[in-house]
N, C-alpha and C positions, 0 to 999 in steps of 0.2 A: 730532616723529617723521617728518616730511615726507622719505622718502629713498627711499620707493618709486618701482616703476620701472610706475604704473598705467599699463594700456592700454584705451583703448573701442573701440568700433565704433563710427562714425558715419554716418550715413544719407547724410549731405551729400557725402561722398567714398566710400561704400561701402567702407570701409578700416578696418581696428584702428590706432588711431593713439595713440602715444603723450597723455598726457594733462597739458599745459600751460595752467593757468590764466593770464588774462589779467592779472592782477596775481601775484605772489608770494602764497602763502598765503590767499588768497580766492577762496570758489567765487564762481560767480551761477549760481543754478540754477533755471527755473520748469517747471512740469509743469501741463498744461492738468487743472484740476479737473470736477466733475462739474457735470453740468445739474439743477440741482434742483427736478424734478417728479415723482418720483418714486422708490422704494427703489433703493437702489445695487444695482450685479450684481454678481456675480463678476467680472468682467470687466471693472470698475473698481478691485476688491479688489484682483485681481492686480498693473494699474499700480502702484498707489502700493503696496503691499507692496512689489512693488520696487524703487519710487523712493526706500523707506522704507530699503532695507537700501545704495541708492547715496549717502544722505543718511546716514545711520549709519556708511559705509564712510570716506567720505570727511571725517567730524570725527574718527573715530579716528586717521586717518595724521595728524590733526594741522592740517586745513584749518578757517578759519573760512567757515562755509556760511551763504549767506543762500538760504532755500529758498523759493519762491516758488510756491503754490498756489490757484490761484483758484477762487470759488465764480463758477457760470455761473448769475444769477436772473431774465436778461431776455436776450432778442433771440435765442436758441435757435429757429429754424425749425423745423417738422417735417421740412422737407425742406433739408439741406445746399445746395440753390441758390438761398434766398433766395426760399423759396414756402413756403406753408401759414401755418399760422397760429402764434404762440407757443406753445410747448409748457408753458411754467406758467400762460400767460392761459387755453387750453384746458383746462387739468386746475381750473384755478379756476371756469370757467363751469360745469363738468361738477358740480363738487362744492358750487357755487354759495360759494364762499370767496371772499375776498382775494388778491389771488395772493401778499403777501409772508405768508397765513399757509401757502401751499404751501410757499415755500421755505424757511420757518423750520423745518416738521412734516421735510421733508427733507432739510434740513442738519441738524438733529442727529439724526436715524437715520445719516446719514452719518459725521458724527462717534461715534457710538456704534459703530455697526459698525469704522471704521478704531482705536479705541480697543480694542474687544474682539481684532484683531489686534494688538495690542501697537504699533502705528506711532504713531512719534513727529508729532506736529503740525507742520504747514509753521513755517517763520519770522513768513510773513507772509501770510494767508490774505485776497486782496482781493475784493469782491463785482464784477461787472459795473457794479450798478444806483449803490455807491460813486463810479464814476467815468464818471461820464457828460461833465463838463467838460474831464477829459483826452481823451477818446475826441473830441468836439466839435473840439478844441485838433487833436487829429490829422490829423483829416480836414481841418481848413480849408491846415492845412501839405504833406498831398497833392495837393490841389488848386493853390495858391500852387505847387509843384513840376512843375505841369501833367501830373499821372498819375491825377486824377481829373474827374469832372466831374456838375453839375446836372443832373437833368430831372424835372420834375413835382415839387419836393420829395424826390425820393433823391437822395444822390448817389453813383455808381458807378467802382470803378476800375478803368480802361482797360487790359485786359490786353497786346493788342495794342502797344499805344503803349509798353508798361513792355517787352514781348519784343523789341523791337527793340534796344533795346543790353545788356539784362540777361537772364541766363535763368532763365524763368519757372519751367521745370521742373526745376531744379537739384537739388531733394530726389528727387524720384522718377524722373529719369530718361527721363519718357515723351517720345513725339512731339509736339511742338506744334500741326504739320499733323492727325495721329490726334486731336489731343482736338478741333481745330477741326472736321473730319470727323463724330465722332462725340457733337457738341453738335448740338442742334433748330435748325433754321432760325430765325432773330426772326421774327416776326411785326409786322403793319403797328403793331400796338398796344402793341407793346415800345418801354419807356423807352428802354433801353440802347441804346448803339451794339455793344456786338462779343458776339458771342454766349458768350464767357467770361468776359464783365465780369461780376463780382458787389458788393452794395452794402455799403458802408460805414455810411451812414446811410438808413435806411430810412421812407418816409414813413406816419405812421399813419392808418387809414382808421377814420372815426369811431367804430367800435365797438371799436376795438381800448383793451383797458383799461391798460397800461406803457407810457404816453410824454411824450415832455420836449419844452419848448421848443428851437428849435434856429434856426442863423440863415436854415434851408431851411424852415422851419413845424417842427408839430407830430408828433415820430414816436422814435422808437426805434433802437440800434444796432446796426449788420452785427455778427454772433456770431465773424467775424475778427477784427475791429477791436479784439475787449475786450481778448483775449490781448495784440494788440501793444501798445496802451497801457497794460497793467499791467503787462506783464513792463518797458519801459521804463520805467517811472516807477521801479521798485523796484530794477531793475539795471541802468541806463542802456542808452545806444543799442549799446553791445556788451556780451556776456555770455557765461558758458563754456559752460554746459549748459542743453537745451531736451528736454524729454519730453515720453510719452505716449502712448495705444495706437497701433499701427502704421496702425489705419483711419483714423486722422487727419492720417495723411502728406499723401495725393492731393491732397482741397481746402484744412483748416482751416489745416494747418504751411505749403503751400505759399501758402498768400493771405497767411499772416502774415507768409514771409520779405517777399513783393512790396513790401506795405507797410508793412514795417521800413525797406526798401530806400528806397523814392518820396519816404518820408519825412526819411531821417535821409543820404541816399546813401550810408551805408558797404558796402562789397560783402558783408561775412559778420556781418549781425547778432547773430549766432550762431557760436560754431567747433563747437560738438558737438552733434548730435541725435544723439538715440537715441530707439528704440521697441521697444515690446512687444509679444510677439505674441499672439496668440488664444486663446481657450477651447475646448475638443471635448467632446464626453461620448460613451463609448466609439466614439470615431474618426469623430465629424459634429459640425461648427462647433454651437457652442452658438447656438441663437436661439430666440426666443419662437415661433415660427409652427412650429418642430418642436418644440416642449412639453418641450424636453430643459432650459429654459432655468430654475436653479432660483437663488435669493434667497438671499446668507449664513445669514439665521436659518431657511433649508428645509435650508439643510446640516448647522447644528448641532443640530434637534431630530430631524433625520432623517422630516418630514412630506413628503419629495417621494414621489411613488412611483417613483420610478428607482432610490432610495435604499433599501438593505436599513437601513440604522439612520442616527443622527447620529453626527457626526464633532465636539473640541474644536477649538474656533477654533484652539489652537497646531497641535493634528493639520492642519488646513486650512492653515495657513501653511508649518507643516516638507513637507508636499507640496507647496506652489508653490513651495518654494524648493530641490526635488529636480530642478525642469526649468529650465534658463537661460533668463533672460528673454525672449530672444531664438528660443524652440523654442514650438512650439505644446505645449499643456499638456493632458494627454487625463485628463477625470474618469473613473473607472468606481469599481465597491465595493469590486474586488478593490486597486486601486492606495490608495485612501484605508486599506484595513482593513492595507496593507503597510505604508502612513508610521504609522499611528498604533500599528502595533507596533513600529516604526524609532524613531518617537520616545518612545516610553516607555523604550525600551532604552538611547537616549541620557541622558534624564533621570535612570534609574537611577545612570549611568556617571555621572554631577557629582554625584551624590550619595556614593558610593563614594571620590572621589581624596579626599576629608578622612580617610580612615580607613586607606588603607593603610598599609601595614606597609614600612617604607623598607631599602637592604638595602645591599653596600658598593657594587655595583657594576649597572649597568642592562642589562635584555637587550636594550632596545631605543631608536634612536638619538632622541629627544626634538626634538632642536634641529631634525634633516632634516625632521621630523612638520610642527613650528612655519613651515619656511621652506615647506613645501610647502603647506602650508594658506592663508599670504599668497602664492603663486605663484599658486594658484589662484585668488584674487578680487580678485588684480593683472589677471587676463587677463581681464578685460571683465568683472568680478564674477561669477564662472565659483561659482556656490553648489550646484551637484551636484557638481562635481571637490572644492570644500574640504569637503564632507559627506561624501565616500568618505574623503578623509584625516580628519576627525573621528572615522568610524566605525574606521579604525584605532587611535584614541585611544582610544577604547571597551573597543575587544577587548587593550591592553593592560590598560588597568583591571583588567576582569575577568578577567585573566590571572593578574593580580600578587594580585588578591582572593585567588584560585583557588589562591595558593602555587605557579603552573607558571613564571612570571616575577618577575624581581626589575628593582627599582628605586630610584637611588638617593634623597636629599633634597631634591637639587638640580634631578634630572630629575623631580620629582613637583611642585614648586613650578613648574617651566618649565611642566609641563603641565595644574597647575590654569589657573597666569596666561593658559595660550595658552586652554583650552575657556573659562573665564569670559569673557575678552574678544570671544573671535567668536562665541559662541553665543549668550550673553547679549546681548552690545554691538553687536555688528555683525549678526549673524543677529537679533536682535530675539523670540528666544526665549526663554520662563520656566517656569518649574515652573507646574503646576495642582493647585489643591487639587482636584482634578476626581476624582467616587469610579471605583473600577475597569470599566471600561466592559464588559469581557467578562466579569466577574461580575455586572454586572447582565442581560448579553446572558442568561448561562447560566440566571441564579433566572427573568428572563423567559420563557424558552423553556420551562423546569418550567411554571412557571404555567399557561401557554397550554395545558401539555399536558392537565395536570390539566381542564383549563374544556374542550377537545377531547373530552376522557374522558367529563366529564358530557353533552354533546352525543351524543355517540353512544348515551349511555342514556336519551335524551330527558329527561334532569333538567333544563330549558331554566329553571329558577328557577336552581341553584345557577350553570349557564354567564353570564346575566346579571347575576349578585351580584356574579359576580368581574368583569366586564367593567367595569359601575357604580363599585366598589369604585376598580379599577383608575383610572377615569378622574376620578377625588376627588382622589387624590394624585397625580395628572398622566401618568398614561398613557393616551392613546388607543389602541384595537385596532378595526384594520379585517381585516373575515372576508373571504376572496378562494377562489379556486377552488384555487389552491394551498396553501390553510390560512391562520393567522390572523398578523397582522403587528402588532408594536405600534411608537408612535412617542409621541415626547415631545410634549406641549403646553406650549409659549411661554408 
């Protein structure tokens, strides 16, 4: 079916560019995975949902995809410049663990979680701590290349040295003088030579509990490093597409182009980046230190308090997948409580086209529907523009239901085949046996009234029967000044 006319947007050229893989008919696709020490955010859901539905787009026109997804289980700094301490070693001391029982307990919540959104599994999901030999193999090849070098047991690579006939900043764009500027002075006590260098191999200080032999001693590997050597190993030294959130353009994507580069000298190890943009909850960047910052399973049982109720995981994906990737994504109740009546009405509507009533001639043009719908996630996977032409599909449904439109046999088969295929296959969308969420909203909100009603007659037994009661068969209610709220328990 390969006869589309895809376009992406690429970081690298800041441009929609046509989309030519580097062989006929095969992607190579790797998308930086999660750090696993702890529960995934939203803000990782969102990536690979959408990598989920680029990975899904691109086997249906007919491409073979090698999808490449890494688990991150060592050399994660707390701080992106190769300071603080391991972020799974730390969460192991803290909890007094192993640290690979850290990242087993958070790789399959991970996996659970991207399961509950219907995302299909990478091709080939490689661990860090897997390939510590290849990572080794690389670095001594950066070095031999002279773009890296020794001291004390790290060894660091030379940014300066790599900027002079390559450029450093090619992904983003920025000044090289500005980041020199606005990097810390070294200090007498720094390894490094140039104040942008960051480590490749990292030497471990005796308490440190993840580290491996190396031919520099005993230590651990740069959290760049793992990226470039697994994406090479599984899609060689060139490949088509590279993903992942937009905050990991600056350091993580731009150290990896450097040494992809130092390593292998091709100038575009890569021809496509792309990235995704951010999370907000009504109109302020989602972060933990503003308490706005809520966990998939605080979404679906609705236990945050920002949250008037839970949302189904499809509800939470057919709204990530109402803003392009590429747009900041704003949570609020009113926008979740719109998709999840948006997609009920959709799901209706697939349920409906097996049943209509077929007639000689069609009110409306089927085939324009179908071209307009791949027009749309031809242009950069544009999943709000082909969900406006869906919902036109919809409202024909219910049209033709309704007896105010006809349709013919042929135009009803075009348009089961066209919603089954994107909705299902490409959108990554399914039916929920999920029971009616605003009838249980409605018997809820009775309830509470009723248990309000005893309260105010001071019947404080019958109000805690039902509260008790309530929280047996899995409702929580919390009393607040604005009245009582309930939420599902996990």
């Amino acid at each position: 079916m390969i006869h589309h006319d895809l376009k992406l947007y690429n970081t690298l050229t800041r441009q929609t560019e046509k989309f030519v893989p580097l062989h006929p008919n095969l992607v190579g696709m790797y998308v930086c995975g999660p750090t696993v020490y702890s529960n995934a955010h939203l803000g990782n859901a969102r990536t690979f949902i959408s990598f989920d539905v680029v990975f899904r787009y691109l086997q249906h026109l007919g491409y073979k995809v090698r999808y490449v997804r890494n688990i991150t289980d060592a050399g994660h700094l707390e701080s992106d410049a190769d300071e603080g301490e391991d972020k799974i070693s730390r969460k192991a001391k803290i909890e007094q663990l192993e640290p690979m029982e850290i990242v087993q307990r958070y790789t399959i919540d991970f996996h659970q979680m991207m399961a509950s959104f219907n995302a299909l599994p990478p091709s080939i999901e490689p661990t860090a701590t897997g390939h510590i030999i290849e990572q080794i193999e690389m670095t001594k090849q950066i070095m031999a290349n002279g773009f890296a070098y020794e001291s004390n047991g790290t060894v660091y690579f030379d940014v300066e040295k790599f900027a002079k006939d390559n450029n450093y900043t090619a992904l983003t764009g920025r000044n090289l003088d500005d980041l020199l500027n606005g990097t810390r002075e070294l200090s007498g006590q720094d390894d490094k030579r140039g104040r942008l260098d960051f480590a490749l191999w990292i030497k471990a200080k005796p308490e440190h509990i993840m580290k491996w032999p190396s031919p520099w001693g005993e230590g651990f590997p740069g959290w760049h490093l793992e990226c470039s050597a697994m994406s090479r190993k599984y899609l060689g030294e060139q490949f088509d597409i590279h993903g992942g959130g937009m905050d990991l353009a600056p350091t993580h994507h731009t150290n990896e182009i450097a040494q992809n580069i130092a390593c292998t000298h091709h100038k575009t190890p890569v021809t496509y980046w792309m990235h995704t943009n951010m999370l907000t909850v009504n109109g302020q960047k989602m972060s933990k230190s503003l308490g706005n910052s809520f966990l998939p399973h605080e979404l679906f049982n609705g236990s945050h308090p920002l949250l008037d109720k839970g949302y189904s995981p499809m509800t939470v994906r057919f709204f990530m997948l109402q803003a392009h990737y590429r747009s900041t994504l704003d949570f609020s109740n009113e926008a979740l409580q719109a998709a999840e009546k948006g997609f009920a009405r959709l799901m209706n509507a697939m349920k409906l086209i097996e049943h209509l009533k077929v007639g000689v001639s069609s009110t409306s043009n089927v085939q324009v529907l179908r071209e307009n719908i791949y027009a749309a996630l031809d242009d950069d996977f544009n999943t709000p523009i082909a969900l406006s032409h869906i919902f036109e599909a919809t409202r024909i449904i219910n049209s033709v239901n309704d007896g105010k439109e006809s349709i013919t046999h042929e135009d009803k088969e075009l348009l089961k085949k066209t919603l089954y295929e994107i909705v299902y296959q490409v959108l990554g969308l399914k039916e929920e046996n999920a029971v009616n969420t605003d009838k249980i909203d409605g018997l809820m909100n009775m309830i509470l009234e009723v248990r309000n009603e005893a309260k105010t007659r001071k019947d404080f037994s019958t109000s805690d029967l039902i509260r008790d009661k309530l929280k047996e068969i899995g409702f929580d209610i919390k009393d607040g000044k604005e009245g009582s709220k309930y939420s599902l328990i996990n």
